[in-house]
C-alpha positions in Angstrom: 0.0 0.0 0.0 1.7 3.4 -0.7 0.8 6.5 1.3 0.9 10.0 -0.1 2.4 12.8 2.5 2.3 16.2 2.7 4.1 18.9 5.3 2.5 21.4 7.3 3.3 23.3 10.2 1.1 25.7 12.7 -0.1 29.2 11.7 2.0 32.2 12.9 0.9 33.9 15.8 -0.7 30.3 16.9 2.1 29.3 19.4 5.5 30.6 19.5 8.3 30.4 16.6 10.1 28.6 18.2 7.4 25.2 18.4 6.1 25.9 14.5 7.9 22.7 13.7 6.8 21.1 10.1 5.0 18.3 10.7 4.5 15.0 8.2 1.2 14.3 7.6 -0.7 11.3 5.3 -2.6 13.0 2.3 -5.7 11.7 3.0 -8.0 9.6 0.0 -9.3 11.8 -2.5 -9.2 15.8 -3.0 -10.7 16.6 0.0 -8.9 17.8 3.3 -10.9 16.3 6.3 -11.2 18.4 9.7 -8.9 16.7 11.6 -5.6 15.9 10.8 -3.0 13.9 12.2 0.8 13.9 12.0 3.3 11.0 12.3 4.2 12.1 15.6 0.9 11.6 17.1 -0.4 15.1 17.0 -3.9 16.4 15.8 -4.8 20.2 14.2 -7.5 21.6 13.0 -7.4 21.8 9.0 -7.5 25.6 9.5 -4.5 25.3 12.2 -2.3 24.6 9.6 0.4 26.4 6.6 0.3 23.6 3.9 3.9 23.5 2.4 5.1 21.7 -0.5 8.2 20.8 1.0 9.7 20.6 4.5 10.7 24.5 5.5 11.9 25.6 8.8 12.5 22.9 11.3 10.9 19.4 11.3 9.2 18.0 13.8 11.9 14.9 14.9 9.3 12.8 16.3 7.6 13.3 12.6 10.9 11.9 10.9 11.3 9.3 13.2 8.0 7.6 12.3 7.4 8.6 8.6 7.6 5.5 6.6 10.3 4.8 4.6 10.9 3.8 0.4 11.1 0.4 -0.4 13.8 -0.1 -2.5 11.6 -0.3 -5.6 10.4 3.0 -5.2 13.5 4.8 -4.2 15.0 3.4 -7.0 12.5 4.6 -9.4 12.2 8.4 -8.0 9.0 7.8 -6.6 7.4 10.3 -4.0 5.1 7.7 -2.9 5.8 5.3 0.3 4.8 2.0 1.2 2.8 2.1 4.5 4.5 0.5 7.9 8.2 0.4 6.8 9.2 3.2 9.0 12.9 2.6 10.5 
């Protein structure tokens, strides 16, 4: 199964600079955002709590990387963005 992710970190003026971490987050099925959503590292925001970014920016959340899943060696081979599901480290 692969898993599409995306990055996303808190609005400004939401908590301080210093804890807007970027956070990795699932894409979910479809188009459609949901309400909720949840990082890697356990924690849940608000859809309109978050900055979507197209890439990781500013300082990842370490928890985050820890427990994003990793390539298969297939796909890393083949340049492929997508992951397979429950191969993290």
């Amino acid at each position: 199964m692969t898993v599409r992710l995306f990055f996303g970190r808190q609005l400004p003026g939401t908590v301080g600079e210093s804890r807007r971490v970027v956070h990795v987050l699932k894409a979910p099925p479809g188009d459609e955002i949901p309400k909720q959503l949840a990082a890697f590292c356990g924690a849940v925001f608000g859809r309109d709590e978050l900055e979507l970014l197209g890439e990781i920016r500013g300082m990842p959340c370490e928890q985050c990387l820890r427990e994003t899943p990793t390539p298969t060696p297939e796909l890393s081979e083949g340049g492929s963005p997508e992951l397979e599901e429950g191969t993290s480290p």
